[in-house]
C-alpha positions as CSV (number, residue, x, y, z in Angstrom):
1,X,0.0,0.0,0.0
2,X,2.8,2.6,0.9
3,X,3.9,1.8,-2.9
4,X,0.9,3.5,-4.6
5,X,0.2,6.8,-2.0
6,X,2.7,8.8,-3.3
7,X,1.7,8.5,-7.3
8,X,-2.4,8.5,-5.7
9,X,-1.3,12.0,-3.9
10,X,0.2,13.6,-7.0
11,X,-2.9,12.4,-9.6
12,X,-5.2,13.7,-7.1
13,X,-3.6,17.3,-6.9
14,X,-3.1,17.1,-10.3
15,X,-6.4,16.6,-10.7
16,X,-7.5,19.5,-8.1
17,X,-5.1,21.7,-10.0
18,X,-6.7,21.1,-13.5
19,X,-10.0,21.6,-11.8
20,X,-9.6,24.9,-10.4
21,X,-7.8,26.3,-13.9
22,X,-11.0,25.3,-15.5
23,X,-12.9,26.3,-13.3
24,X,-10.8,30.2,-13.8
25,X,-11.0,30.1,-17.3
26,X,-14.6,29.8,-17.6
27,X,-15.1,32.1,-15.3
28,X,-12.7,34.3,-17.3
29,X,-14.2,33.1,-20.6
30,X,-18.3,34.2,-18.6
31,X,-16.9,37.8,-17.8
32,X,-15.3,38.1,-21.5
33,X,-19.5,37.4,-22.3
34,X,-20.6,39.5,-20.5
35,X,-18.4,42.1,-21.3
36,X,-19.1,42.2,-25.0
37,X,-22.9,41.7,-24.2
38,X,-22.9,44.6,-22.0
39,X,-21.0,46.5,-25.2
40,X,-23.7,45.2,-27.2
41,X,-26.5,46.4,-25.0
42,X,-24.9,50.4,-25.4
43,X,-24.1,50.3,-29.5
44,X,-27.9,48.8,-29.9
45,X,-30.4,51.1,-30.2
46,X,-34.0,48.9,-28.9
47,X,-37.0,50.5,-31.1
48,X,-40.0,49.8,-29.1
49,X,-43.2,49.1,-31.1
50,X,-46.0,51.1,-30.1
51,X,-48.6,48.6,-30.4
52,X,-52.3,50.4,-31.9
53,X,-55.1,48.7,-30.3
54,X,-58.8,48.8,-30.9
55,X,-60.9,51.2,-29.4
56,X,-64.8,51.3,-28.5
57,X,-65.8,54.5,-29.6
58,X,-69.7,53.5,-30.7
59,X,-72.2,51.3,-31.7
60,X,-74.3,50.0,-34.7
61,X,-78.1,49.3,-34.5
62,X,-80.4,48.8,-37.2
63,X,-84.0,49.6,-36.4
64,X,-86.7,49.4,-38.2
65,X,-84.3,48.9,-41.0
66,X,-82.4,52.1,-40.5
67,X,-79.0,52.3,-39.0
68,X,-78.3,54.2,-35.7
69,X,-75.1,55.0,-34.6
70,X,-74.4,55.6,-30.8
71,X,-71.1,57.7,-30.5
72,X,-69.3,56.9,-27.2
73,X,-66.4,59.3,-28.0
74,X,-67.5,62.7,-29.1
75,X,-64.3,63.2,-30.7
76,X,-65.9,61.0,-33.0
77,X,-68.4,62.6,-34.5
78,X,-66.1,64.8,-37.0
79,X,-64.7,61.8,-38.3
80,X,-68.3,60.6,-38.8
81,X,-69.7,63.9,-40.7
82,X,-66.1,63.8,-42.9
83,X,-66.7,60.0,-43.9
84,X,-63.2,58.9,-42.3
85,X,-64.4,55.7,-42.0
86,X,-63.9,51.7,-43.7
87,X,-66.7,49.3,-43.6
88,X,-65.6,45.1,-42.9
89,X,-67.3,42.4,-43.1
């Protein structure tokens, strides 16, 4: 037994030492990353879509086989009188 300690106590601080340098150049290799990301993040410039939703701003009826619009919005109502409008179906 004496024969194989001193070749088990140099492959297992080899070991430890190989180890440890990995585990210091990924760290290096992360922080390189995040470096250039961080460069990335200042040289991009992040358009932000301004998303145009639907809004309620009336309703349709037809009675007695005439349509009646109900205006929710009053700032509707010049859009109405200058025909501003498309009809889908």
């Amino acid at each position: 037994m004496g024969d194989m300690t001193i070749p088990f106590i140099m492959l297992l601080i080899l070991t430890i030492a190989l180890v440890l340098e990995r585990k210091h150049q990924e760290d290096k290799i992360v922080e390189i990353y995040e470096d250039k990301f961080e460069e990335w993040k200042k040289h991009t410039s992040i358009e932000k879509k301004e998303k145009h939703c639907k809004e309620l701003v009336g309703l349709v009826f037809l009675e007695d086989s005439k349509l009646d619009i109900q205006v929710l919005d009053k700032k509707i109502v010049d859009r109405l009188e200058r025909k501003k409008y498309s009809i889908k179906l």
